[in-house]
N, C-alpha and C positions, 0 to 999 in steps of 0.2 A: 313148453315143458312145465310139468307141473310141479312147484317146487314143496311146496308140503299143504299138509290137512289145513286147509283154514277154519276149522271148527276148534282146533285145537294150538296152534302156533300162531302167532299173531304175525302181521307185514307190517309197514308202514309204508303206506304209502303217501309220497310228496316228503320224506324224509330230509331236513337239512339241517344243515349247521355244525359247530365242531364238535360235539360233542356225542357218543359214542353210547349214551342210553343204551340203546337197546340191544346194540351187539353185546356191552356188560351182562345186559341181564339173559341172552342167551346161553353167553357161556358163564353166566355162573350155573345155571341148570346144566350145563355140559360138566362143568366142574364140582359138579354137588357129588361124591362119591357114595355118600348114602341114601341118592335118590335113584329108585327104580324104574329104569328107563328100558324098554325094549330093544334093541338092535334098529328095529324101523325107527321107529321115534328118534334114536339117536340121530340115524342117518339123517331124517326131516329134521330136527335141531339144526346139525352142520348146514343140510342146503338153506335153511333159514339163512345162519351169518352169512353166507354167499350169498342170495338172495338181499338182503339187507344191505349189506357193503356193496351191492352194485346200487340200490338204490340211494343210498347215503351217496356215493360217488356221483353220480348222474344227476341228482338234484341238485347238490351241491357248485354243481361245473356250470349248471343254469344261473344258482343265482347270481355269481359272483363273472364278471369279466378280466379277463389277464390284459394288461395292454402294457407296449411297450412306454418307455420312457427315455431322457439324458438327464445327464446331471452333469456339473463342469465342477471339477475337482482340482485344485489347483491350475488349473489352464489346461488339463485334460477331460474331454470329454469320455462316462462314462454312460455308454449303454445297459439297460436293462430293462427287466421286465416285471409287475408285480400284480398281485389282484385287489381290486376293488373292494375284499371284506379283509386286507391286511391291516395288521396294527404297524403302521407305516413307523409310529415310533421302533419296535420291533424286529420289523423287518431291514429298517435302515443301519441299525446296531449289527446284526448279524452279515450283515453285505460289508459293512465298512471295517471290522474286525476281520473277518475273511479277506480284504486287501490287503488288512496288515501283517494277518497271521504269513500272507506271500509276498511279501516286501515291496507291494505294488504302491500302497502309499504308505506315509511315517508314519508311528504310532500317536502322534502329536495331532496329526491330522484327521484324527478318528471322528471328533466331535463335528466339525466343520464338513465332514464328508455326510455325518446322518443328517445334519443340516439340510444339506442340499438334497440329498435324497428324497427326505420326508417333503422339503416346499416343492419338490417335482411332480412328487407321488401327488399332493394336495391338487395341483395346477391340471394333472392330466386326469384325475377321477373327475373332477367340475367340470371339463372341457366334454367327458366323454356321455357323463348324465344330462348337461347342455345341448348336446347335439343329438338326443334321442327324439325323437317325434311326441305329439303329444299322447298317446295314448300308451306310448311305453314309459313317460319321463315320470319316472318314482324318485328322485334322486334326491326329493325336497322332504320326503319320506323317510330316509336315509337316518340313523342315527347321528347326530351332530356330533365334529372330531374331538369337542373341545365344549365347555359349558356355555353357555348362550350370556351374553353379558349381561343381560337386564335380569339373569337369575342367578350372578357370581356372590351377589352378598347374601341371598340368603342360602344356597350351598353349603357357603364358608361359615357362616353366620358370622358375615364381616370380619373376613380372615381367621378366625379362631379354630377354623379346622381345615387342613394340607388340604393338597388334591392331588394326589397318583394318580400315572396316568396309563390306563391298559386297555385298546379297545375293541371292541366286538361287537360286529354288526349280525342279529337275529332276526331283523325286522322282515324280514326276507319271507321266514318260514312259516309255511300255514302247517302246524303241527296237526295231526291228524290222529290219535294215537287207538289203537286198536288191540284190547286184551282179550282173548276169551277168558272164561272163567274157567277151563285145566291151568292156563298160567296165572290167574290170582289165586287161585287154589293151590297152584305149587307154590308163591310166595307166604302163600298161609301157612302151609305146611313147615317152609324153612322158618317164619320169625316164630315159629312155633318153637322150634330147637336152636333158637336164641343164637341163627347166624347171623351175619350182616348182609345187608342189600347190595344191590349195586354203584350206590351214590357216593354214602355219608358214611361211611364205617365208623370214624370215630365218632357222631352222633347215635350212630343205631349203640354201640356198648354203654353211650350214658342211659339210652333211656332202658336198656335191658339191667343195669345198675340202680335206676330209678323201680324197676320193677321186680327186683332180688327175690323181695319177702312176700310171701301169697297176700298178707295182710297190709301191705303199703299203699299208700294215699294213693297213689297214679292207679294203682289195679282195680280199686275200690271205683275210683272217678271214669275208668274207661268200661268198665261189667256191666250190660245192660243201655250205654250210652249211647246218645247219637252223638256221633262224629262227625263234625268236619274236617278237611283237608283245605290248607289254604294254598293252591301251587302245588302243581303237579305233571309230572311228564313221565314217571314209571311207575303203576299203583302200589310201591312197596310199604309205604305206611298207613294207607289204606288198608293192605294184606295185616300191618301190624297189629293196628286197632283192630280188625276182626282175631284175629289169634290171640289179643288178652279179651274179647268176651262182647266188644261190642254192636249192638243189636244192627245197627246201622249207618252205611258211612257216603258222606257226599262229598264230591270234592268239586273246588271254584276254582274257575281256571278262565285267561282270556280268551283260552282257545276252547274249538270244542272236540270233548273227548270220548271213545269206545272203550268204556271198561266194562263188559259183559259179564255181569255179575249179579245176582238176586238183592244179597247186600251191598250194593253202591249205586251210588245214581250220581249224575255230572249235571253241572248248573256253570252259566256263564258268569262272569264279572258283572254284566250288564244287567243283568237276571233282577227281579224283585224279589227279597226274600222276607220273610215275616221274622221281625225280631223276637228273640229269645227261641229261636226252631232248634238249638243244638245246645247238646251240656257242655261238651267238651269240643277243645278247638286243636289241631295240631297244626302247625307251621312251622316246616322246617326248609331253612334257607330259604326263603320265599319274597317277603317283605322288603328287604334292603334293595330288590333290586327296581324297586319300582320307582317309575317318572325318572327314569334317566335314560332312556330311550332305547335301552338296547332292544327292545322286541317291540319295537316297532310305538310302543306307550306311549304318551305325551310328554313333554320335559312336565315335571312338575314338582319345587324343592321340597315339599310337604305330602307327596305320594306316599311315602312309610308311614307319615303319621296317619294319613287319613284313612288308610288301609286298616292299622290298629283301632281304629274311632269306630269304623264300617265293621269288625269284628267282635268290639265290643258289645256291638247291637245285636249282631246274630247268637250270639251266644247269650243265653238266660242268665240273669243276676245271680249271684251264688256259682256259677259255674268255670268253668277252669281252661286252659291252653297251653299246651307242651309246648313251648317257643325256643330254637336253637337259631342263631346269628351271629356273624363272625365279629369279637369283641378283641377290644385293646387299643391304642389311640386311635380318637375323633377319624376318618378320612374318610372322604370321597374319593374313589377309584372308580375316574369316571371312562367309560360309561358301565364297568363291569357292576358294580354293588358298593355298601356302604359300610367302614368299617363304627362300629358303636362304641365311645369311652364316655368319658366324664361329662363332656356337653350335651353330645344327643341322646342317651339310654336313659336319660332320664326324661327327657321329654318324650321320648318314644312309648315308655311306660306308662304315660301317663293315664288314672285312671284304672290302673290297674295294681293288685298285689300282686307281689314275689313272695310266695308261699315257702318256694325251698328251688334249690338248683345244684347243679352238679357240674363240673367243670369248670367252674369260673378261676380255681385257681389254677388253672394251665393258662393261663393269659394275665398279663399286667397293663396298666394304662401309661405307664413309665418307658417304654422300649420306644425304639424307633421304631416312628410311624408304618406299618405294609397295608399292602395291596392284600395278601392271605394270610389270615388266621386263625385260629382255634375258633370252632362255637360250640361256645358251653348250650347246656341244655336248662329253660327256666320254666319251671310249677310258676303260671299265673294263673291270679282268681278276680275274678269280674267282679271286683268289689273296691271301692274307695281305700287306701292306704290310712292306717289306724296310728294319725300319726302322735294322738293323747295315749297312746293305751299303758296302760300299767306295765311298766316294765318286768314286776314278776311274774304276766300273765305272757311274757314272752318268751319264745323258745328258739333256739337259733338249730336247724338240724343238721347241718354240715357245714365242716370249715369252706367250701365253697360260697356258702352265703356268706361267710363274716369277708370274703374277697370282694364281693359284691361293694363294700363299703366303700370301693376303692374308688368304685366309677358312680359313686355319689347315689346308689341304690342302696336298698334296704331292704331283708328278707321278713314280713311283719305276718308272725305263722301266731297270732292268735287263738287259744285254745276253741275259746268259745265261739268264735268268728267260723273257725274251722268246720267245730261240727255242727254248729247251727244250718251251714251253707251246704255240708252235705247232706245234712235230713232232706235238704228241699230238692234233691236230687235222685 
């Protein structure tokens, strides 16, 4: 059967993992009420989700294996069953709540029940990646459940920052991603009319905030620009950069990507690129997750940093980066991402200005530690922190920057620094 135009609806095929990309970004085209869509087209959008969701399903059921389990809970044994990419933390809490919510064990016995569960769950995934043959055994491959001990001190950086623990195995997925250009064209179209994507809602309204006044610094620095994209699985901010103006957009990614498009071209991680090839850099939600193995990366506890180091290069001196990251206290939430406070955002910056930002005060470095948080959106400039400069030559542009102060950053927006580095742009 044939399920739609492939010149114009994109597939994916080899689709996995949990997350739902691209069924969002079908129906938010189903649900755009002021996009004009023909009856047929409609109809090939729906068999698309269908289409899709059988493929998400299917691949999905490949990577992952269900295999039974026991567990001895009080002196009874309990049967079950779980998959190989469960967050066993997760999964044990909802199994052993669920006994209690039926009076099947005491409420008392909750923790000692995910106990057992979770060291079952650990013992029969080993047993069952051990006993694969060698040409199937990936299991060494696998994201590690827990941080690898010879990298606990610098994670933590010697305890001074948690570890929450949430886990997700990606490593699996060879992402494959396939745009034509009617559907980056139709995301042009929407961040044209300043709606949101399918990912990051509250990031897409900062930077559509950041971009209000025709004459604001982000419009100026993206009109005419070559673009980077750092991380990428649906081209919506790629769509956005070309709908404020600019000329061309590339995006780096470890996987390799179909985005059918005149203005975009895909470049690998691996790839050599010539420094200074781009003015402007965006990355959103990107960075944090790196070297912690969920997709398959290498453990490595300075993968953010060097990522930022590696960006610094590709972007030209004077030049700029839309950076959004989830902020508020120090954690590692492994092996999902990293949350940025007062220890690491500053290292992470490093080498870099914060020109101006927006959101920072939705988040504090004071709250208890999570797993998910707000990411403000931050104006950096590929230029050394001015940290002699004349305090009346400085200007603070939002009270989000003066929040900045919180997590040991500083907004240093330089008049002269400013436009000098846009002339060269």
């Amino acid at each position: 059967m044939q399920y739609m135009a492939a010149d114009k609806f994109p597939l994916f095929p080899g689709w996995a993992g949990q997350y739902g990309e691209a069924l969002q970004c079908y129906r938010t085209f189903l649900g755009d009420e002021s996009a004009s869509h023909t009856d047929a087209e409609l109809q090939q959008l729906e068999e698309a989700i269908e289409r899709t969701e059988m493929l998400h399903s299917a691949s999905k059921a490949g990577a992952f294996v269900t295999l039974p389990a026991t567990a001895v809970i009080d002196g009874t044994a309990l049967n079950f069953s779980f998959s190989t990419g469960d967050d066993f933390e997760e999964f044990s809490e909802g199994v052993c709540l669920e006994l209690s919510d039926n009076k099947k064990i005491q409420e008392s016995l909750v923790p000692i029940c995910m106990d057992a569960i979770q060291s079952s769950c650990l013992e029969r995934e080993l047993q069952h990646y051990q006993s694969l043959d060698g040409t199937n055994n990936d299991w060494v491959q696998r994201p590690p459940r827990g941080i690898p001990s010879v990298f606990e001190a610098q994670f933590t950086k010697h305890g001074a920052i948690p570890v929450l623990k949430l886990y997700r195995d990606d490593s699996f997925a060879q992402y494959y991603r396939s745009y034509s250009q009617w559907a980056i064209d139709a995301m042009v179209k929407r961040a044209s009319k300043r709606l949101t994507g399918p990912n990051y809602a509250d990031v897409d309204r900062l930077l559509y905030e950041a971009t209000a006044e025709k004459g604001s610094i982000v419009r100026q620095l993206i009109s005419g620009a070559r673009v980077v994209v750092f991380g990428s699985v649906v081209p919506w901010y790629e769509a956005w950069a070309l709908a404020n103006g600019a000329s061309h957009v590339t995006t780096i990614e470890y996987n390799e990507l179909q985005y059918k498009h005149p203005q975009i071209s895909t470049r690998l991680v691996t790839d050599s690129i010539e420094p200074g090839s781009f003015d402007v850099g965006l990355c959103i939600s990107s960075f944090e997750h790196d070297g912690l193995g969920r997709y398959g990366d290498p453990i490595d506890p300075s993968a953010d940093l060097k990522a930022m180091q590696s960006a610094s290069s590709m972007i030209k001196s004077g030049g700029a980066m839309l950076l959004a990251l989830p902020m508020g206290n120090d954690v590692v939430a492994w092996n999902v991402h990293r949350v940025y406070g007062p220890e690491r955002l500053p290292e992470f910056l490093s080498g870099w200005t914060v020109q101006d930002s927006w959101g920072v005060d939705r988040v504090s470095p004071f709250n208890v530690p999570e797993i998910f948080t707000f990411q403000p959106l931050l104006l950096l400039r590929n230029l050394e922190s001015l940290d002699n400069a004349d305090e009346e030559n400085m200007i603070t542009m939002s009270d989000s920057c003066k929040q900045l102060r919180l997590f040991n950053v500083h907004c240093r927006n330089h008049i002269n620094m400013i436009n000098s580095a846009h002339e060269e742009l």
